[in-house]
PDB file of N, CA, C and O in Angstrom, chain B, residues numbered from 101:
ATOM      1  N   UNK B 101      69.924 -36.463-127.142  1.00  0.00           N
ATOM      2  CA  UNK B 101      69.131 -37.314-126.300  1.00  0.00           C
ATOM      3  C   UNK B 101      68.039 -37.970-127.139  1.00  0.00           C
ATOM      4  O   UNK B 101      67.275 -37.255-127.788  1.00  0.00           O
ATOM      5  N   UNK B 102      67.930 -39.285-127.155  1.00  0.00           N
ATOM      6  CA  UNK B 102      67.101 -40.408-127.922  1.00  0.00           C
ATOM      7  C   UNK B 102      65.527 -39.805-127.164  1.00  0.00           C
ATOM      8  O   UNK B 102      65.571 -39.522-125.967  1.00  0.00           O
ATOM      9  N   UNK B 103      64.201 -39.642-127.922  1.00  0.00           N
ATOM     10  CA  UNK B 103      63.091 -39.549-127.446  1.00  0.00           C
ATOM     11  C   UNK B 103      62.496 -40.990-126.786  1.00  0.00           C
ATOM     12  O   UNK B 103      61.807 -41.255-125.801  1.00  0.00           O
ATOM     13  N   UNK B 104      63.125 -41.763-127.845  1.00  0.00           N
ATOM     14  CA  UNK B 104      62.418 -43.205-127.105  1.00  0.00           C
ATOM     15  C   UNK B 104      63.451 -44.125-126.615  1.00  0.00           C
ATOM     16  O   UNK B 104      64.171 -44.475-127.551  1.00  0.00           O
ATOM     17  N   UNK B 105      63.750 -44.585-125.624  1.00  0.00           N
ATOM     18  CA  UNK B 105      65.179 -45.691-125.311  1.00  0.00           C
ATOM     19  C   UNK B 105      64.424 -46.924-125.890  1.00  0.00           C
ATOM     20  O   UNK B 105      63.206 -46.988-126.057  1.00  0.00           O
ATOM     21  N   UNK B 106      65.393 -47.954-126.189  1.00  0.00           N
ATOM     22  CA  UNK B 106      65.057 -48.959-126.670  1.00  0.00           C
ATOM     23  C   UNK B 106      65.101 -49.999-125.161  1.00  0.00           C
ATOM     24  O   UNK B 106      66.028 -50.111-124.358  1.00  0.00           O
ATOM     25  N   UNK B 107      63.662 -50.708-125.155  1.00  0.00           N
ATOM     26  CA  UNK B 107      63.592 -51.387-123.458  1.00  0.00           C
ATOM     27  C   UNK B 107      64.401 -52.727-123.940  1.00  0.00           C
ATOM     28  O   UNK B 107      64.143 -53.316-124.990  1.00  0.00           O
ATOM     29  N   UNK B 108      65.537 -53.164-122.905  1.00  0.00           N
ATOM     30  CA  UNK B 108      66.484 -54.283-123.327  1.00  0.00           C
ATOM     31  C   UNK B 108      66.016 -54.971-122.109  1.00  0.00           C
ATOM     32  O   UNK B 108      66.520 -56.085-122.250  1.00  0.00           O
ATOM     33  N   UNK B 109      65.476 -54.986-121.194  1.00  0.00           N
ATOM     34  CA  UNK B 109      65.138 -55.621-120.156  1.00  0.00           C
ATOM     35  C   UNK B 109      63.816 -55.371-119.843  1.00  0.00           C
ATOM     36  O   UNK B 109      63.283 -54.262-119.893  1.00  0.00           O
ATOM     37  N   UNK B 110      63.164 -56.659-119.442  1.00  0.00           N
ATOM     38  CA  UNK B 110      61.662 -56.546-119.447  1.00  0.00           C
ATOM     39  C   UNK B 110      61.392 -56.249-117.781  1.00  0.00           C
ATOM     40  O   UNK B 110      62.134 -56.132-116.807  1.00  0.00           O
ATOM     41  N   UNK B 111      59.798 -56.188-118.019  1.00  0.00           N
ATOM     42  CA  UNK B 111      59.647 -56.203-115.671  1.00  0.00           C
ATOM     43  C   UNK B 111      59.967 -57.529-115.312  1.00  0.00           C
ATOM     44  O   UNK B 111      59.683 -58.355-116.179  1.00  0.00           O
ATOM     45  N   UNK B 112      60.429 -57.923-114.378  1.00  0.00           N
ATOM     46  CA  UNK B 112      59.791 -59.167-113.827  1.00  0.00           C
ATOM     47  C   UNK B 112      58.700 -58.965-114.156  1.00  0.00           C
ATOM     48  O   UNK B 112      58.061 -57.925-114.316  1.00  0.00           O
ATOM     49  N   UNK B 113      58.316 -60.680-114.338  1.00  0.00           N
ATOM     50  CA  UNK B 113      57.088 -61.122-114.046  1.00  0.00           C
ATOM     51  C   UNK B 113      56.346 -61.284-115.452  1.00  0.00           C
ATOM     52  O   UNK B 113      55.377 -62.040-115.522  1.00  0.00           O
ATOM     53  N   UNK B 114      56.841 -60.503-116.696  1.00  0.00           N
ATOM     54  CA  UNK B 114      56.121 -60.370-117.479  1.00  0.00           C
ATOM     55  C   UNK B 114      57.231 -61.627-118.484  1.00  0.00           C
ATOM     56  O   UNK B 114      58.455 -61.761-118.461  1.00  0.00           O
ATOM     57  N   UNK B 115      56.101 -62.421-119.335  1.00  0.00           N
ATOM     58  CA  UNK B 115      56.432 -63.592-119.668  1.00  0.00           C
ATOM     59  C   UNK B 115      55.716 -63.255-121.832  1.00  0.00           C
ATOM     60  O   UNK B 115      54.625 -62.855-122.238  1.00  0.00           O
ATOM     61  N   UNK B 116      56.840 -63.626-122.507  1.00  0.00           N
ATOM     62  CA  UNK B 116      56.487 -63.659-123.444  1.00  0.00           C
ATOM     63  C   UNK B 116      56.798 -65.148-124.817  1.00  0.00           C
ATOM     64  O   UNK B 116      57.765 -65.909-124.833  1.00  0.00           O
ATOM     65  N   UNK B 117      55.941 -65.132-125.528  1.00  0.00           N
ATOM     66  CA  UNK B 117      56.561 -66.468-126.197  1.00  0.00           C
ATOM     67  C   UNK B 117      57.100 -65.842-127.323  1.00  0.00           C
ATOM     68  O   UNK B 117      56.538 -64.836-127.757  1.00  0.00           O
ATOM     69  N   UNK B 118      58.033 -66.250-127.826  1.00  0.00           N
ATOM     70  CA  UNK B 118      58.868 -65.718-129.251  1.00  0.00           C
ATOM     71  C   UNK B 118      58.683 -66.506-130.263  1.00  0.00           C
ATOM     72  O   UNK B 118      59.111 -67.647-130.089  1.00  0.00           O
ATOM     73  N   UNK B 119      57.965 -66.190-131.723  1.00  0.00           N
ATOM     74  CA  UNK B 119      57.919 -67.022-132.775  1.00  0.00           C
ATOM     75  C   UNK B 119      58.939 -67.306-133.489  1.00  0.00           C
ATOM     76  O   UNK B 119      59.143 -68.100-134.408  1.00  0.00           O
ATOM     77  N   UNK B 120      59.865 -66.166-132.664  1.00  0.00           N
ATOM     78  CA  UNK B 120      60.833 -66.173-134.151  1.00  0.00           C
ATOM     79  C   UNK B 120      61.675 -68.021-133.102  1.00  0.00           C
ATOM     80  O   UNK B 120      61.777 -68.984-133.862  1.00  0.00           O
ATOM     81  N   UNK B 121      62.040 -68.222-131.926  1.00  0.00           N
ATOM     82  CA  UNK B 121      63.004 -69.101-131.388  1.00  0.00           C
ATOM     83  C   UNK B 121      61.977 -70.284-130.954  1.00  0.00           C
ATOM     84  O   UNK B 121      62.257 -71.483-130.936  1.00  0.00           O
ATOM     85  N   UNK B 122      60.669 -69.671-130.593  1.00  0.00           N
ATOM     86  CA  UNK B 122      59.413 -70.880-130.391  1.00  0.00           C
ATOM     87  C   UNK B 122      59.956 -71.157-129.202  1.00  0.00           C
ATOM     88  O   UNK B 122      60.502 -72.260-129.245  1.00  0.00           O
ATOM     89  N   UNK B 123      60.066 -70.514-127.908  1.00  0.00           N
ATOM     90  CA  UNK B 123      60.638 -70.318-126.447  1.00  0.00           C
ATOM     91  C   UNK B 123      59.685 -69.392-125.622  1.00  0.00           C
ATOM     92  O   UNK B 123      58.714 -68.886-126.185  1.00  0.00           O
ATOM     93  N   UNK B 124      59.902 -69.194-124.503  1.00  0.00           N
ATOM     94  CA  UNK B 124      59.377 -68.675-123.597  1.00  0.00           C
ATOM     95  C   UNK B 124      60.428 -67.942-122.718  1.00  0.00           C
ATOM     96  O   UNK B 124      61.319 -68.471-122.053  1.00  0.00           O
ATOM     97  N   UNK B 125      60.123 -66.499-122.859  1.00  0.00           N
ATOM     98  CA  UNK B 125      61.210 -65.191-122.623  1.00  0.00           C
ATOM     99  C   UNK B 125      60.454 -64.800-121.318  1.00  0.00           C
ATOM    100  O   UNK B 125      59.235 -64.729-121.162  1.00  0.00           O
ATOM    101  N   UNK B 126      61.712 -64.499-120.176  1.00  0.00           N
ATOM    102  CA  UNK B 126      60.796 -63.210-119.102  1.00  0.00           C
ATOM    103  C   UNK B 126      61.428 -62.500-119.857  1.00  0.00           C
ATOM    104  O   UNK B 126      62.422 -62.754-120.538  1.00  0.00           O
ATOM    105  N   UNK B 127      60.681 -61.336-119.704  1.00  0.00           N
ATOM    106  CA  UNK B 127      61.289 -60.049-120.706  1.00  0.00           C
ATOM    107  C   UNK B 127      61.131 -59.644-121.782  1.00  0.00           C
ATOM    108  O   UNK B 127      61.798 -60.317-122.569  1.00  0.00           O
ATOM    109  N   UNK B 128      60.661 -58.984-122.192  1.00  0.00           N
ATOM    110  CA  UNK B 128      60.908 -58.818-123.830  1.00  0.00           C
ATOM    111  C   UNK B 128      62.647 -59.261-124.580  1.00  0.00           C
ATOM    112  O   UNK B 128      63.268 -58.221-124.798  1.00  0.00           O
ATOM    113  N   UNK B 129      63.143 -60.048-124.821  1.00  0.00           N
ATOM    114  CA  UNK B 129      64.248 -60.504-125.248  1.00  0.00           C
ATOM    115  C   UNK B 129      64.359 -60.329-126.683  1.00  0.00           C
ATOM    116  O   UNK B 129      65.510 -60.127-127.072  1.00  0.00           O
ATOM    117  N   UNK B 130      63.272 -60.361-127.744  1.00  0.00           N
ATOM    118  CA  UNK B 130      63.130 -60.917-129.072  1.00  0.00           C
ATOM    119  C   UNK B 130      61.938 -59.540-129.397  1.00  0.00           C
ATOM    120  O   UNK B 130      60.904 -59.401-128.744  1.00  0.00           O
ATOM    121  N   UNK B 131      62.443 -58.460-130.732  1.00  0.00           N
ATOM    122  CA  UNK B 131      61.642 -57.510-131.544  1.00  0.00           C
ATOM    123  C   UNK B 131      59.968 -57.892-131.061  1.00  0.00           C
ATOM    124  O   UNK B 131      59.772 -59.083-130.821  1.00  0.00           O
ATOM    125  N   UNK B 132      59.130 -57.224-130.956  1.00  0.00           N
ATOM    126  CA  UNK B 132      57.817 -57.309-130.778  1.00  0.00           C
ATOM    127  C   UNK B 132      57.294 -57.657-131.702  1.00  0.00           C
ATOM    128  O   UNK B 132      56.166 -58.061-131.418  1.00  0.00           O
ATOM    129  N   UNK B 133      57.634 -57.758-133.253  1.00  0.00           N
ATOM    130  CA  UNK B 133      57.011 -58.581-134.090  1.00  0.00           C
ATOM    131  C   UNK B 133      56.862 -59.963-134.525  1.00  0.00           C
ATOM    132  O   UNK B 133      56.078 -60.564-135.260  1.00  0.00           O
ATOM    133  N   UNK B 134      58.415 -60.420-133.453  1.00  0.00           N
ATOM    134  CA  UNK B 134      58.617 -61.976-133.491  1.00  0.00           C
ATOM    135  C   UNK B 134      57.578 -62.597-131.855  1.00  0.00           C
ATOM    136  O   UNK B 134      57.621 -63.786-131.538  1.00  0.00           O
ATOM    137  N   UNK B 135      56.896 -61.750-131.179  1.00  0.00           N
ATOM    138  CA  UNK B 135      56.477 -62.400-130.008  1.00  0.00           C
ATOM    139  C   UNK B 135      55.073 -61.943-129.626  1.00  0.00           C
ATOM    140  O   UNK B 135      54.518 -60.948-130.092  1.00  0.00           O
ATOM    141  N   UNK B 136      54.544 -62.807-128.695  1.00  0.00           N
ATOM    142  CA  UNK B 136      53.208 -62.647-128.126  1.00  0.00           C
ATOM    143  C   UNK B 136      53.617 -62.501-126.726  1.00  0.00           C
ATOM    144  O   UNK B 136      54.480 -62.990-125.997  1.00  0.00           O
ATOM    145  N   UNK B 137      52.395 -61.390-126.598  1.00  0.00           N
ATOM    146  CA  UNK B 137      53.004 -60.992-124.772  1.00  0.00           C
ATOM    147  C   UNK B 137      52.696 -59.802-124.548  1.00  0.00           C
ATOM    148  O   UNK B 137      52.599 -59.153-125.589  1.00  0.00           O
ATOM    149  N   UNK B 138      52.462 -59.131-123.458  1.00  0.00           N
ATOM    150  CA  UNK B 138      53.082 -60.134-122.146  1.00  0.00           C
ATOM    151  C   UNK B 138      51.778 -60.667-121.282  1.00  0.00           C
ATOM    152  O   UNK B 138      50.695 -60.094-121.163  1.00  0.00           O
ATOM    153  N   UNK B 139      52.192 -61.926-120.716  1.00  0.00           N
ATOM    154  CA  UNK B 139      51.341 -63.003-120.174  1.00  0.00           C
ATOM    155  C   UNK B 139      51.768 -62.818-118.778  1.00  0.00           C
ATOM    156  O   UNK B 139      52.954 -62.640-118.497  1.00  0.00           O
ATOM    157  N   UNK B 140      50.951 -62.850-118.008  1.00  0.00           N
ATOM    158  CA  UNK B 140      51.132 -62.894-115.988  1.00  0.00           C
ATOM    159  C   UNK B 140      51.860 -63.638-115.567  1.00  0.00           C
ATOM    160  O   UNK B 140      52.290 -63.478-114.424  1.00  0.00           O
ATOM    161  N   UNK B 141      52.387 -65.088-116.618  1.00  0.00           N
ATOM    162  CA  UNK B 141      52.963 -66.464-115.905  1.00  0.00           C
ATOM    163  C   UNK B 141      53.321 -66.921-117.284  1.00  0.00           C
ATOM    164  O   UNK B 141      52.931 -66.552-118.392  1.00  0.00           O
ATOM    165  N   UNK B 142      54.357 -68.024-116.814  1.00  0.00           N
ATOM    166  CA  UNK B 142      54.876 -68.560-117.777  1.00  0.00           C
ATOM    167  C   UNK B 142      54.444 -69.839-118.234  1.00  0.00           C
ATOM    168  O   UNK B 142      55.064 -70.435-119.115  1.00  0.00           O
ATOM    169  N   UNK B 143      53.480 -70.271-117.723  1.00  0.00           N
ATOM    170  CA  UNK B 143      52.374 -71.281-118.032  1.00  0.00           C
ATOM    171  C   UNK B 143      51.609 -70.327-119.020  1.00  0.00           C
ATOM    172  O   UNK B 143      51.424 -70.893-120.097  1.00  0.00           O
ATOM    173  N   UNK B 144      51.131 -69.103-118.975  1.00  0.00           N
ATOM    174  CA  UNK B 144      50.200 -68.490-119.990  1.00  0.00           C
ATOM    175  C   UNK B 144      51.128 -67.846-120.981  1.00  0.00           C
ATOM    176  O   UNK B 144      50.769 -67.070-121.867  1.00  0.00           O
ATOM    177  N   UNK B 145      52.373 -68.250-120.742  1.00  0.00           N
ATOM    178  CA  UNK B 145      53.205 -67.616-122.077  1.00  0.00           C
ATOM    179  C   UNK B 145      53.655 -69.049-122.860  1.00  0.00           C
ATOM    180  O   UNK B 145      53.958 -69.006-124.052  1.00  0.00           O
ATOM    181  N   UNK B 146      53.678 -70.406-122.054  1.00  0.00           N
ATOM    182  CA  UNK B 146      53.675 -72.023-122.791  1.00  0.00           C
ATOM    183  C   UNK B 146      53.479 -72.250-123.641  1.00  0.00           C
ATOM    184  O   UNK B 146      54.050 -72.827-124.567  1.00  0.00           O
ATOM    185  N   UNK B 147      51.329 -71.192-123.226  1.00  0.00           N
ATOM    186  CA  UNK B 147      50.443 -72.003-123.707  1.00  0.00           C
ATOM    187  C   UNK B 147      49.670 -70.723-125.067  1.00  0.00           C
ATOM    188  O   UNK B 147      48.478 -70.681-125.374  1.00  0.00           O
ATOM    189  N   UNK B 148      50.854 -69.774-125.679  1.00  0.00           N
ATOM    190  CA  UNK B 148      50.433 -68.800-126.546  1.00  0.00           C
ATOM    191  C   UNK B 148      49.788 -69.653-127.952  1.00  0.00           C
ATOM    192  O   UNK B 148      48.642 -69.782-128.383  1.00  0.00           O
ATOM    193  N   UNK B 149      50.835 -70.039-128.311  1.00  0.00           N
ATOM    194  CA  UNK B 149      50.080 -70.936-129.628  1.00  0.00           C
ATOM    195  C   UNK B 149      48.956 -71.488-129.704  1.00  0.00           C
ATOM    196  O   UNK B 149      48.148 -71.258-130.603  1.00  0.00           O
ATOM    197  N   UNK B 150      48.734 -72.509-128.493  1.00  0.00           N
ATOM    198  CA  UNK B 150      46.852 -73.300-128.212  1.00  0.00           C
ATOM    199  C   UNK B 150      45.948 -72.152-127.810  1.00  0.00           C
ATOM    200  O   UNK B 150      44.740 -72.155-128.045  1.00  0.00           O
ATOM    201  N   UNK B 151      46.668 -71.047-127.118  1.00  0.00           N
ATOM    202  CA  UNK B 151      45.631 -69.890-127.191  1.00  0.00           C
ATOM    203  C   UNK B 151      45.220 -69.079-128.330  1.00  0.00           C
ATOM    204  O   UNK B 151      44.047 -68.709-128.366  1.00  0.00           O
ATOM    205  N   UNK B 152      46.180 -68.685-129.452  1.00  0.00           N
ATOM    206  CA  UNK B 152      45.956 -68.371-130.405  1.00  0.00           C
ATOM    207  C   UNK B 152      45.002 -68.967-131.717  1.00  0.00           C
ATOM    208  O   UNK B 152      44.189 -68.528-132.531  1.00  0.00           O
ATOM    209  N   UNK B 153      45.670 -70.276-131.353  1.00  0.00           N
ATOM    210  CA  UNK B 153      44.756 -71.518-132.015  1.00  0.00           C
ATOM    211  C   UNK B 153      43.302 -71.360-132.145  1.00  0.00           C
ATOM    212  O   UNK B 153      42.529 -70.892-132.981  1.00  0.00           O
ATOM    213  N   UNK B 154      43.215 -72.006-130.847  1.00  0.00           N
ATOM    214  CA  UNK B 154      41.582 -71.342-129.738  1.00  0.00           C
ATOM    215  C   UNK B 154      41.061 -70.530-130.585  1.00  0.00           C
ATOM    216  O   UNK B 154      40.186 -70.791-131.411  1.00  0.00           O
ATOM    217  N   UNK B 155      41.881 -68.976-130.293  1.00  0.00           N
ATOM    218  CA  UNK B 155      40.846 -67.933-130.990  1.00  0.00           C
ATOM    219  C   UNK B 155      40.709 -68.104-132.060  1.00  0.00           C
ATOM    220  O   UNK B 155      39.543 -67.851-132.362  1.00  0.00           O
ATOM    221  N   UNK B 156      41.523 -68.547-133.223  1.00  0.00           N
ATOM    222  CA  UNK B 156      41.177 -68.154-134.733  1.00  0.00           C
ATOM    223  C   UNK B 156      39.909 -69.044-134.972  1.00  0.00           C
ATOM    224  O   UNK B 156      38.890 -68.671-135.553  1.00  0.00           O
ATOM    225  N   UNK B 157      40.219 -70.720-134.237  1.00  0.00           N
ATOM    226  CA  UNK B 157      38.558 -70.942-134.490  1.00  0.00           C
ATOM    227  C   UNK B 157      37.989 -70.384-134.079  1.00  0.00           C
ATOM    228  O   UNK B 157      37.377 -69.850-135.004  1.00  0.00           O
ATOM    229  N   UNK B 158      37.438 -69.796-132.682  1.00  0.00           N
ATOM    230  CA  UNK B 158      36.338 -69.056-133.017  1.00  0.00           C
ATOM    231  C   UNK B 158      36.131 -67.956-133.641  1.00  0.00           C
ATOM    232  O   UNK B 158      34.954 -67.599-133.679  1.00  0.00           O
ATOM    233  N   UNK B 159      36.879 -67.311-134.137  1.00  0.00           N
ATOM    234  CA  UNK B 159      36.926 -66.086-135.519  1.00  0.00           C
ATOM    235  C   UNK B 159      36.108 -66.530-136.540  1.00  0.00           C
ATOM    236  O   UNK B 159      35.092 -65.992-136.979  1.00  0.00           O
ATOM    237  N   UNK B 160      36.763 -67.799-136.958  1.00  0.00           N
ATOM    238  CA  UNK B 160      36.834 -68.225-138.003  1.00  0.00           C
ATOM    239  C   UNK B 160      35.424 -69.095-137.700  1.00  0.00           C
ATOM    240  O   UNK B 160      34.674 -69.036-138.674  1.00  0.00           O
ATOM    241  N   UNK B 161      35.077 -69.604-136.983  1.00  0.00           N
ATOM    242  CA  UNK B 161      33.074 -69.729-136.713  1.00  0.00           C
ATOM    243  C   UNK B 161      32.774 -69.238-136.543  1.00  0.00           C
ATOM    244  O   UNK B 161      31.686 -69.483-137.064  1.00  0.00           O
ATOM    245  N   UNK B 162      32.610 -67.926-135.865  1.00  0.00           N
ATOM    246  CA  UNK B 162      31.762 -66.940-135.750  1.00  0.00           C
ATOM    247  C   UNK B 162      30.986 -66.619-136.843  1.00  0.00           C
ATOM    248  O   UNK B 162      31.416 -66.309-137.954  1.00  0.00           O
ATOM    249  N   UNK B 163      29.453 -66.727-136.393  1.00  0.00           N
ATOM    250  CA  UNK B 163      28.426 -66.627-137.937  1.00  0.00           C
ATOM    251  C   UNK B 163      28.396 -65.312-138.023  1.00  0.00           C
ATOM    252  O   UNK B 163      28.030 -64.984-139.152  1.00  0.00           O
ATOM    253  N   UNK B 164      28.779 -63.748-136.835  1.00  0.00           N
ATOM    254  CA  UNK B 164      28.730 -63.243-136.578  1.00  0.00           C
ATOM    255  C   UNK B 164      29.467 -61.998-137.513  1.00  0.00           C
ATOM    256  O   UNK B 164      29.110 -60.840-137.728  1.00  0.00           O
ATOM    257  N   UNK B 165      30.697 -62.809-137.976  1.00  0.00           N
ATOM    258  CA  UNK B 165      31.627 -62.254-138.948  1.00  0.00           C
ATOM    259  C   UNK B 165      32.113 -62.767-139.948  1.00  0.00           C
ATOM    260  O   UNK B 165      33.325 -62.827-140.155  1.00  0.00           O
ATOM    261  N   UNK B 166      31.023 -63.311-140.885  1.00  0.00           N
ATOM    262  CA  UNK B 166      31.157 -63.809-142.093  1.00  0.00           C
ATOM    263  C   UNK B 166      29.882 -63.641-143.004  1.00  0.00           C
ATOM    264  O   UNK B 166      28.878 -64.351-142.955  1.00  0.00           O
ATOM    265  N   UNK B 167      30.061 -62.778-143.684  1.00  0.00           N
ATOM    266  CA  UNK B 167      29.218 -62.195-144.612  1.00  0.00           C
ATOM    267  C   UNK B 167      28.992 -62.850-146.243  1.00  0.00           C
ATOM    268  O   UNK B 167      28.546 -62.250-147.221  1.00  0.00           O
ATOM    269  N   UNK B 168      29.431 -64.181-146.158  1.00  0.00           N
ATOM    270  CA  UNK B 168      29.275 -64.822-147.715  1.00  0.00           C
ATOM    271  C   UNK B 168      27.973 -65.204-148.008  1.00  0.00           C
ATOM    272  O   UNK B 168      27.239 -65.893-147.299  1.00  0.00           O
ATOM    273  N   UNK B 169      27.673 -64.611-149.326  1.00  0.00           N
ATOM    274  CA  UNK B 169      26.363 -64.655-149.781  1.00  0.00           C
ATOM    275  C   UNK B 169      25.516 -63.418-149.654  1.00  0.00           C
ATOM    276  O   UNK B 169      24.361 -63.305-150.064  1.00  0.00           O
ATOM    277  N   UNK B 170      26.310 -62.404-148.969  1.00  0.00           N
ATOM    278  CA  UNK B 170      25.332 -61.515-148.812  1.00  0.00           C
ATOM    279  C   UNK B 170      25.089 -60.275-149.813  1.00  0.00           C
ATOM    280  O   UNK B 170      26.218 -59.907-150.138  1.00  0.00           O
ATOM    281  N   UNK B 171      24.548 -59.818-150.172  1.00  0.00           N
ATOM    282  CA  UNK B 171      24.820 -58.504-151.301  1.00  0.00           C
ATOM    283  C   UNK B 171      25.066 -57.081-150.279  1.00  0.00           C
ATOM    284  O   UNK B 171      24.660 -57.105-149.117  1.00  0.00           O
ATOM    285  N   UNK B 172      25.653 -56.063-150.753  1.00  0.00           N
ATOM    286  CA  UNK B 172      25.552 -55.024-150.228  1.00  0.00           C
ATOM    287  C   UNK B 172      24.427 -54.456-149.654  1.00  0.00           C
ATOM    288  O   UNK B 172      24.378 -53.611-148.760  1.00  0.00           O
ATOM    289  N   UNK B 173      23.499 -55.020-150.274  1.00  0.00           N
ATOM    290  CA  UNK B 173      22.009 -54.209-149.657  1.00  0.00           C
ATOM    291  C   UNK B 173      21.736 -54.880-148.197  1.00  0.00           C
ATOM    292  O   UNK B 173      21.385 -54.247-147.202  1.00  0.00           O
ATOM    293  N   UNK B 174      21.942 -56.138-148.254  1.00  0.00           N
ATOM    294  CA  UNK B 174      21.399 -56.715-147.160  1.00  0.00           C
ATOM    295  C   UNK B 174      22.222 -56.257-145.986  1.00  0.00           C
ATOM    296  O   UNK B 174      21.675 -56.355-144.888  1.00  0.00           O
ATOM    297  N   UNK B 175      23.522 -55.742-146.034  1.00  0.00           N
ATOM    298  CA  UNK B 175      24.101 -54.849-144.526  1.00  0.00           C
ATOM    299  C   UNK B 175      23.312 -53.727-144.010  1.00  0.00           C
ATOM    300  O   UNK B 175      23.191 -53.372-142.838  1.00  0.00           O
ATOM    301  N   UNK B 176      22.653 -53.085-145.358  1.00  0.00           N
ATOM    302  CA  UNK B 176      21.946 -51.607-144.852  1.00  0.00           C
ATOM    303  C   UNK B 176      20.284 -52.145-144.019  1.00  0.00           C
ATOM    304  O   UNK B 176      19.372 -51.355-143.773  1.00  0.00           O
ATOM    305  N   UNK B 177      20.250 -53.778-143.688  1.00  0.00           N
ATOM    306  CA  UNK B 177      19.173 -53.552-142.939  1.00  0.00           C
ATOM    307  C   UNK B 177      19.416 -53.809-141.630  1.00  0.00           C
ATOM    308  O   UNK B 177      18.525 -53.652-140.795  1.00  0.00           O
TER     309      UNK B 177
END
């Protein structure tokens, strides 16, 4: 007896986008490393990429988490 089954069918309802086909899956259809998910709707599984997008700019502005210029000492205050 397998400890973990492998899930071949997703819930309803749950919506994922696949990088590896660049589509929009109900289900998990496609390895979890090729996809983003799971999204409530398939409008919020469309729209994974402009959401992802979205975040990295603000990652990537955040003054919050970018430490250039700083020396080690200046974290310990």
């Amino acid at each position: 007896m397998a400890l973990f089954k492998k899930r071949t069918v997703g819930k309803p309802g749950e919506w994922y986008y696949c990088l590896e086909h660049k589509k929009v899956e109900e289900g998990p259809d496609c390895p979890g490393k090729d996809r983003f998910g799971p999204y409530t709707s398939r409008a919020e599984a469309e729209a994974a990429m402009q959401t992802a997008q979205e975040r990295n700019l603000e990652w990537d502005t955040d003054p919050n988490w970018h430490d250039r210029g700083k020396t080690p000492d200046d974290a310990a205050e």
